[in-house]
ROVEX-447115 format. One line per 4 residues: their letters; for each residue x, y, z of N, C-alpha, C. Coordinates in steps of 0.02 Angstrom, whole numbers, padded with zeros to 5 digits. Example, Ala and Ser with C-alpha at 12.3 -4.5 7.8 and 13.67 -1.06 7.14 Angstrom:
ROVEX-447115
AS = 00660/-00284/00390/00615/-00225/00390/00660/-00165/00390 ~ 00642/-00112/00354/00684/-00053/00357/00645/00002/00394
This chain:
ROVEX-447115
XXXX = 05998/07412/06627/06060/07441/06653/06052/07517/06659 ~ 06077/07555/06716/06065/07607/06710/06121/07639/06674 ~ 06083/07706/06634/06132/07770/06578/06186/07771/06611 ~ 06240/07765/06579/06304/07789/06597/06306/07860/06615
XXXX = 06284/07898/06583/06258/07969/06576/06213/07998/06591 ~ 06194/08019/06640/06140/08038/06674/06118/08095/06631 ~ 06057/08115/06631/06053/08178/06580/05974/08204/06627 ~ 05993/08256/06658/05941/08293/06703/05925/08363/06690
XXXX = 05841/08395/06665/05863/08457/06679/05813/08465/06719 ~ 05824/08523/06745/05790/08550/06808/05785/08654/06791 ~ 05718/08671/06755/05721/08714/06733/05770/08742/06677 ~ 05783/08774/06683/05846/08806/06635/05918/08788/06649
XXXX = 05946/08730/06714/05995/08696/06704/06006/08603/06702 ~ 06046/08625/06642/06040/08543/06625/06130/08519/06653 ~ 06118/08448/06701/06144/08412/06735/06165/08350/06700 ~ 06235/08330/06667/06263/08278/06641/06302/08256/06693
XXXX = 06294/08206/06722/06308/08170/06783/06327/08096/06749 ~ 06404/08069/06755/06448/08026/06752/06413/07969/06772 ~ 06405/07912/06764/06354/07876/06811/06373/07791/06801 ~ 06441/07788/06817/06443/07701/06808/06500/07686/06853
XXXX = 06475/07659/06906/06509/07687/06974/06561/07602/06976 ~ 06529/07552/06931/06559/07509/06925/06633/07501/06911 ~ 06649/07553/06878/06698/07553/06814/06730/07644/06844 ~ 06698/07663/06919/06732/07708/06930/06731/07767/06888
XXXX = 06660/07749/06849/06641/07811/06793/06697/07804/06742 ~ 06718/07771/06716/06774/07784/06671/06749/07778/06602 ~ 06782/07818/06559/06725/07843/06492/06747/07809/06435 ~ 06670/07780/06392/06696/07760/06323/06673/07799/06303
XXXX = 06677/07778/06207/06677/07796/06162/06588/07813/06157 ~ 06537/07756/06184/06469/07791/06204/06443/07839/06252 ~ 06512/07846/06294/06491/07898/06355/06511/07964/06332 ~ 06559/07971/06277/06588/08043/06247/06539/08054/06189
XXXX = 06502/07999/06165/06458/08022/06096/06391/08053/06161 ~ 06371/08034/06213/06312/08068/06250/06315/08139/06259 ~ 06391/08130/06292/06406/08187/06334/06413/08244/06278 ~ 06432/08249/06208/06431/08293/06156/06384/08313/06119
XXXX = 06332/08253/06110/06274/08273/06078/06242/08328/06160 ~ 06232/08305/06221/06194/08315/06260/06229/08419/06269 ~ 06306/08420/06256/06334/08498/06264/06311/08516/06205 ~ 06292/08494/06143/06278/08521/06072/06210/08550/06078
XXXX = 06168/08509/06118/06081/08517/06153/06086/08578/06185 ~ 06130/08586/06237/06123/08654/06270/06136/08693/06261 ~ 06187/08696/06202/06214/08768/06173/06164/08790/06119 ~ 06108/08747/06102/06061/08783/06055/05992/08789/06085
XXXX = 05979/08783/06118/05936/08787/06178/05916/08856/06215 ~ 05877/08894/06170/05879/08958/06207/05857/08955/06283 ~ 05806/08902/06311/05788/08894/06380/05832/08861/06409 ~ 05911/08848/06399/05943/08814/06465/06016/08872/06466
XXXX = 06017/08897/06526/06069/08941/06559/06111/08926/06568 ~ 06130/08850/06582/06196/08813/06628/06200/08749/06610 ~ 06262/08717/06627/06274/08651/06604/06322/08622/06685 ~ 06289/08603/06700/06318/08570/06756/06339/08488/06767
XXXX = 06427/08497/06753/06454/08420/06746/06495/08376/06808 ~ 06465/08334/06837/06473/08310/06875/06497/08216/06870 ~ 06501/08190/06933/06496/08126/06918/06465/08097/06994 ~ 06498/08056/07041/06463/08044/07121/06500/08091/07161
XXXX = 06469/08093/07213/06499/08111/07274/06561/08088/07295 ~ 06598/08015/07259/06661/07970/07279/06703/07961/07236 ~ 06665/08007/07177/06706/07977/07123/06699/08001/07042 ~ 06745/08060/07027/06719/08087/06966/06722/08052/06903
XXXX = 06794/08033/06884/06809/07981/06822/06855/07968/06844 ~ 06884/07886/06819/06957/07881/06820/06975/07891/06748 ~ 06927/07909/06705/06994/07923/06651/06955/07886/06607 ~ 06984/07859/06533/06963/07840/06492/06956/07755/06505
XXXX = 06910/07725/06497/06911/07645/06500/06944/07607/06450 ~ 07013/07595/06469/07054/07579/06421/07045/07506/06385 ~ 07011/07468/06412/06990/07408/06365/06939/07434/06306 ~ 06902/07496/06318/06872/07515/06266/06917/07561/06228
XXXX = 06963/07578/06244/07004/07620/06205/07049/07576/06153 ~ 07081/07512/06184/07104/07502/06162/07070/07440/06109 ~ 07008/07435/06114/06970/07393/06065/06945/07440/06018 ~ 06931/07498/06020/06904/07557/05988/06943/07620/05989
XXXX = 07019/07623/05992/07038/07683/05998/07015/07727/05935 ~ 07025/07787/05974/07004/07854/05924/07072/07845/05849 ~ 07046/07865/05804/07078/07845/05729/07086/07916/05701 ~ 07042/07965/05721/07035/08023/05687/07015/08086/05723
XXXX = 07012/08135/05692/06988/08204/05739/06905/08204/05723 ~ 06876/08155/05684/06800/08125/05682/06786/08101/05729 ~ 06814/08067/05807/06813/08001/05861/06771/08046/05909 ~ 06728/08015/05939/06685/08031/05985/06718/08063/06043
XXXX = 06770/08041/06055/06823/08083/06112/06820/08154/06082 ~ 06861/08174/06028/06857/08237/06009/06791/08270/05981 ~ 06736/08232/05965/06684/08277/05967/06643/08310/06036 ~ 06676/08278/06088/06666/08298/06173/06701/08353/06171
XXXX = 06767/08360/06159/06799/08393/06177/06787/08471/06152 ~ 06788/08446/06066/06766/08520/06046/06701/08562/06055 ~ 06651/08518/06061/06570/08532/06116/06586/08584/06175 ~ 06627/08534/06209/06654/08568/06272/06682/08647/06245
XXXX = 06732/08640/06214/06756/08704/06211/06722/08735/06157 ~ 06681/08735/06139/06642/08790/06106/06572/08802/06120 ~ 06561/08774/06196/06499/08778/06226/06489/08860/06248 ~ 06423/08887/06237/06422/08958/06233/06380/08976/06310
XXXX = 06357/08926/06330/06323/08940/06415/06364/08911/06447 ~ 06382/08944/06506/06435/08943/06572/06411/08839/06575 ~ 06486/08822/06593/06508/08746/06621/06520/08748/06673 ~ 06491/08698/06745/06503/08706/06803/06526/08633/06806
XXXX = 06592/08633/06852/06588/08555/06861/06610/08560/06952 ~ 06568/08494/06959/06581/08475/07041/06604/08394/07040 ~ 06679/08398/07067/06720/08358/07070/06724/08324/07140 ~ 06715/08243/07145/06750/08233/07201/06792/08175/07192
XXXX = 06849/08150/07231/06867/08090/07226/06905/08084/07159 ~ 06930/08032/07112/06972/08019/07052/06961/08074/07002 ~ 07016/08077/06977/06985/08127/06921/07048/08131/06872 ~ 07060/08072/06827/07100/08053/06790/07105/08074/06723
XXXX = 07171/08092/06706/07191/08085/06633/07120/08165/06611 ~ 07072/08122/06553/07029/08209/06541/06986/08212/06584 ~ 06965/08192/06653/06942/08202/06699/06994/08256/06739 ~ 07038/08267/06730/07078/08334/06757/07066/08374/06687
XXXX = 07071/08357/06608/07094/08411/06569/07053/08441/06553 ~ 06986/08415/06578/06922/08447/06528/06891/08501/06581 ~ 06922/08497/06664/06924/08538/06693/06936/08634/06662 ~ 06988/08593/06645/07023/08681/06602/06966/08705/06570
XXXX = 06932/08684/06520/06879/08708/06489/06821/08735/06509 ~ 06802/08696/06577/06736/08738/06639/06765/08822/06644 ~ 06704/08827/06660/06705/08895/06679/06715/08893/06762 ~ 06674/08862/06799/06667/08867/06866/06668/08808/06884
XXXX = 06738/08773/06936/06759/08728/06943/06765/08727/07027 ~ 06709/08633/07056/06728/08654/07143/06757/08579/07150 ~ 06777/08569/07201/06796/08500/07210/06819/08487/07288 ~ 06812/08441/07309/06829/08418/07370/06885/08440/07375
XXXX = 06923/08447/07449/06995/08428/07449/07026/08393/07444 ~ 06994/08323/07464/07038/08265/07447/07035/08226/07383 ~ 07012/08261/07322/07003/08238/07257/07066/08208/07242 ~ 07080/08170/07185/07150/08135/07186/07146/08155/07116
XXXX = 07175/08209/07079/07176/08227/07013/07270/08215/06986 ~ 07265/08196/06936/07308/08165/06882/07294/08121/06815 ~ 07374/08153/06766/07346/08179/06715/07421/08107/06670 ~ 07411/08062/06689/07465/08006/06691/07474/07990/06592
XXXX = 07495/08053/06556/07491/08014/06483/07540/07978/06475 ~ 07598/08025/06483/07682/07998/06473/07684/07925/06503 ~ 07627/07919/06556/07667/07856/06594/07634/07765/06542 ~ 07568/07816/06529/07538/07773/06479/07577/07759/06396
XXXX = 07623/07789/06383/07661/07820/06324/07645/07847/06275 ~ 07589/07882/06310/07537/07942/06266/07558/08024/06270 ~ 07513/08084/06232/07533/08141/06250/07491/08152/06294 ~ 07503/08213/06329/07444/08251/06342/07389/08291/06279
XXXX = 07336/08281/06303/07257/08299/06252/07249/08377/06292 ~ 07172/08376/06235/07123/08436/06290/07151/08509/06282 ~ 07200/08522/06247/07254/08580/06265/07290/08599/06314 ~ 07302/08526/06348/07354/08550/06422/07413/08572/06410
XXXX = 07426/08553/06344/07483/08555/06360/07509/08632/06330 ~ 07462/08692/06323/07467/08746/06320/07456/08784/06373 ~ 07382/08751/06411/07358/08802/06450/07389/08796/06541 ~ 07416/08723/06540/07454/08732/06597/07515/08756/06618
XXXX = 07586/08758/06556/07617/08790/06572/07613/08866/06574 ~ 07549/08897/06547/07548/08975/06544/07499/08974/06625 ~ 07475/08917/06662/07433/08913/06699/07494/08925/06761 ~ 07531/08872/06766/07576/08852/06826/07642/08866/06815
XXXX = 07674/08896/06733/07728/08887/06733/07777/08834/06714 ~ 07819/08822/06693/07835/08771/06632/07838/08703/06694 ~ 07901/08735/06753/07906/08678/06801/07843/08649/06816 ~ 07814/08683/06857/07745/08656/06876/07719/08616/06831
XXXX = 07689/08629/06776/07674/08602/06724/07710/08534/06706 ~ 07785/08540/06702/07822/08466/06690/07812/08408/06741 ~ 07816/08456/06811/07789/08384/06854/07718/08360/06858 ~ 07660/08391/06826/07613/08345/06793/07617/08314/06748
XXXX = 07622/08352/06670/07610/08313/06619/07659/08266/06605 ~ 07727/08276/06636/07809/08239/06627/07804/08176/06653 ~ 07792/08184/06718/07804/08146/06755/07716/08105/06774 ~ 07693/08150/06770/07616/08128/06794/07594/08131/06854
XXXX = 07621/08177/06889/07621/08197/06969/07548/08192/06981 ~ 07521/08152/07051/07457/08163/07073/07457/08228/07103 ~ 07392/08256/07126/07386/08314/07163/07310/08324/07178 ~ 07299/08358/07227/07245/08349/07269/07186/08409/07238
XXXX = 07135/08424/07281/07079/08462/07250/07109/08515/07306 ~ 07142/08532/07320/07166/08563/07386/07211/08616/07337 ~ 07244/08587/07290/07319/08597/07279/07282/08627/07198 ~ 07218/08589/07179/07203/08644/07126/07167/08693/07128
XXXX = 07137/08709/07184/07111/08758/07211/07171/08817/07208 ~ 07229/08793/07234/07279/08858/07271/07308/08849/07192 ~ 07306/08804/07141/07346/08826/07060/07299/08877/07029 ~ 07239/08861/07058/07195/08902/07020/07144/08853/06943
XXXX = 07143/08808/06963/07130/08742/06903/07054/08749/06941 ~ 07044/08753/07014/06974/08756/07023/06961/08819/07067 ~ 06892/08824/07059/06888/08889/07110/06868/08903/07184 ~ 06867/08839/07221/06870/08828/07268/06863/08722/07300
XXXX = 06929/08718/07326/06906/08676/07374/06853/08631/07437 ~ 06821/08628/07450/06773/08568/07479/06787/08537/07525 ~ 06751/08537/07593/06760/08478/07645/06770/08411/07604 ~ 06710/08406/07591/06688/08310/07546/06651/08320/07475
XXXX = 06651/08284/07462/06635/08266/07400/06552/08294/07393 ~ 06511/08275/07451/06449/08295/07443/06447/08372/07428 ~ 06479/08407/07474/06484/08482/07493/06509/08500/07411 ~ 06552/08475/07388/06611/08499/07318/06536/08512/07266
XXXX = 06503/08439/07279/06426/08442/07214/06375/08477/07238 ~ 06374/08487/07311/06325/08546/07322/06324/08606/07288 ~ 06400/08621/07314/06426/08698/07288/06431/08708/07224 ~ 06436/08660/07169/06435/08662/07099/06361/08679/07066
XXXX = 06324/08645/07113/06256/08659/07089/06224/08731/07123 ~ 06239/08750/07187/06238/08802/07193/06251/08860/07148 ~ 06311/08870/07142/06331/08904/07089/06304/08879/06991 ~ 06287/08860/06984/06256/08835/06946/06202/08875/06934
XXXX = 06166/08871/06982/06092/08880/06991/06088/08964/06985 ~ 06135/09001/06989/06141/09074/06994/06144/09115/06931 ~ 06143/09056/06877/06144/09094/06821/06070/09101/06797 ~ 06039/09064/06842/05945/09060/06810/05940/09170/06822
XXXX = 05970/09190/06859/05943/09256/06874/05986/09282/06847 ~ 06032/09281/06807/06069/09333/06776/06063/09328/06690 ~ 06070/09395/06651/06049/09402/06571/06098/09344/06544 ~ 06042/09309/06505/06094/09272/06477/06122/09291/06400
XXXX = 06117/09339/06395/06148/09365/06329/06230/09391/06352 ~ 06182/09428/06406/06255/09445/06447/06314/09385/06471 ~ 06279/09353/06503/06337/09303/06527/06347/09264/06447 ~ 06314/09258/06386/06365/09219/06341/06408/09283/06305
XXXX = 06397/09328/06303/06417/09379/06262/06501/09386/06309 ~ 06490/09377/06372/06561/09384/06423/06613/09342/06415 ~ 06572/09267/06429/06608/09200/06386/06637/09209/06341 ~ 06599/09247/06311/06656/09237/06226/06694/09281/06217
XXXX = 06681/09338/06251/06737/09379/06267/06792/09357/06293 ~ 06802/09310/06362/06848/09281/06394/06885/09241/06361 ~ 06850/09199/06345/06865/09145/06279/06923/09156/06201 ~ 06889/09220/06178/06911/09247/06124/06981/09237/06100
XXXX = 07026/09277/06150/07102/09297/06130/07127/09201/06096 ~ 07115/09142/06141/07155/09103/06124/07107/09041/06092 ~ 07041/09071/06076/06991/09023/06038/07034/08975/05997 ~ 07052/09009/05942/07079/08972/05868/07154/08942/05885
XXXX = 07189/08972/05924/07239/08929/05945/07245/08880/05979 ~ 07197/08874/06034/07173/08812/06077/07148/08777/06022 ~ 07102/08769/05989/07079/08715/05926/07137/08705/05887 ~ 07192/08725/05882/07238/08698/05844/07270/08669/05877
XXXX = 07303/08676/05948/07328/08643/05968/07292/08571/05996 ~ 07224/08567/06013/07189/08526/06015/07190/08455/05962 ~ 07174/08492/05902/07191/08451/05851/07281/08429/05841 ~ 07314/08464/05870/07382/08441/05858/07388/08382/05883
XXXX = 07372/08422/05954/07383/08342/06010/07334/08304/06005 ~ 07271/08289/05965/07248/08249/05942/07274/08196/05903 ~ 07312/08225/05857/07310/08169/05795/07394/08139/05822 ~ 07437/08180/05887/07477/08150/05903/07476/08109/05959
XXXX = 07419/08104/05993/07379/08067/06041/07378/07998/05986 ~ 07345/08002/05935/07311/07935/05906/07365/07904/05872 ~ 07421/07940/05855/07496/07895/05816/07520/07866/05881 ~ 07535/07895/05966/07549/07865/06004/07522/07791/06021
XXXX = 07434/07806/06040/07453/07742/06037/07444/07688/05996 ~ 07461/07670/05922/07480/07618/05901/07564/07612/05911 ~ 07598/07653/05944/07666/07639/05969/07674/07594/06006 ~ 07742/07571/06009/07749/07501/06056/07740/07520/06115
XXXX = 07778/07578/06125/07778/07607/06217/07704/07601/06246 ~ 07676/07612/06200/07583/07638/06222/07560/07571/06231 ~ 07560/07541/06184/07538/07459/06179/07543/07415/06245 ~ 07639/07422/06259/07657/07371/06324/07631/07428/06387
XXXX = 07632/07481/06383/07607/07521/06452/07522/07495/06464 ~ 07486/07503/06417/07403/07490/06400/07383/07439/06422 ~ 07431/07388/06379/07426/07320/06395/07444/07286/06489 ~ 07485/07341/06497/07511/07316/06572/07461/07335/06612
XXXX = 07414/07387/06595/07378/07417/06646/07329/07372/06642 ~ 07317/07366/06582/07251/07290/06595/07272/07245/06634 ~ 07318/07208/06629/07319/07154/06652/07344/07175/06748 ~ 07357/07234/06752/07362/07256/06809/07289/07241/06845
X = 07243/07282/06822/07181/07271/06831/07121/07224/06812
């Protein structure tokens, strides 16, 4: 069977590429233990510059694979979900991600955490917790209303509003829009590839400058909405929503 997780490097940038096109890339509990050990690899890695996260040309994630979630949900701030997450955000070489197509639930939130974000226009990004009778994770639910503003913000995380790669380009969630999906992963790797020529002391020393002001508060709120992520769902709401979506699908 081929890796769920593609794991490529190519000189000094290493390429974690989503890779289970079956399942629409949708992530377990073995695809978040790869994807963390593999960001833990590059942040100690004096020879790799960049981390470039991707998934296909049609299709980034839909989100978490909820038959594995819900046979294995996360129990603790120990769960392979949150050891991705905090990887992610305490990764010290620039994160590039090239988005096309779905991009569900932390396939939009882990966005926030890239540094340099491209994506098609017609990406279909949404962030559906409430509808699942979950919270929002990832620290959205800090960094979007200081991102978009409380409204803005409510008609995602509230309601679970879809929205396009078009529409996060102009929020500012990515840094540029994309004909197609091919073009979105070109341009990710493009840019990517630009950090092989620049100091990399410099570019981590900038990172963490950028980073700095809301480091320790983002990890708390992370862990907040963590451990109120994992009381949700053994709730009933979470259960009959979870349960409906399975049998939806």
């Amino acid at each position: 069977m081929t890796e769920a997780i593609q794991i490529e490097r190519e000189r000094g940038l290493l390429t974690l590429r989503l890779n289970r096109p079956e399942k629409k890339n949708a992530l377990t509990r073995a695809m978040y233990s790869a994807l963390a050990a593999a960001l833990k690899q590059a942040d100690e890695d004096p020879d790799i510059y960049a981390v470039l996260l991707t998934g296909s040309h049609e299709c980034f994630t839909a989100g978490n694979d909820i038959a594995d979630f819900i046979q294995q949900p996360p129990s603790n701030l120990d769960s392979p979900v949150f050891h991705f997450m905090l990887n992610l955000l305490e990764c010290r070489k620039p994160v590039i991600a090239g988005v096309a197509g779905a991009a569900v639930g932390i396939g939009t939130t882990l966005l926030l955490h890239c540094d340099l974000v491209y994506v098609s226009a017609d990406a279909r990004l949404r962030m559906p917790f409430v509808n699942l009778g979950l919270c929002p994770e990832f620290g959205s639910s800090l960094i979007l209303p200081r991102l978009l503003g409380h409204a803005k913000a409510a008609e995602l995380l509230l309601l679970g509003e879809r929205f396009s790669g078009e529409q996060a380009a102009a929020w500012g969630i990515a840094n540029e829009a994309l004909d197609s999906g091919e073009a979105a992963l070109a341009k990710a790797r493009e840019m990517a590839l630009r950090f092989e020529s620049l100091p990399p002391e410099a570019v981590r020393i900038s990172k963490q400058l950028m980073k700095a002001p809301d480091r320790e508060l983002l990890r708390k709120v992370i862990e907040e909405e963590g451990a109120l992520f994992t009381q949700r769902l053994r709730s009933p709401e979470a259960m009959a929503a979870l349960s409906g979506f399975i049998n939806r699908h």
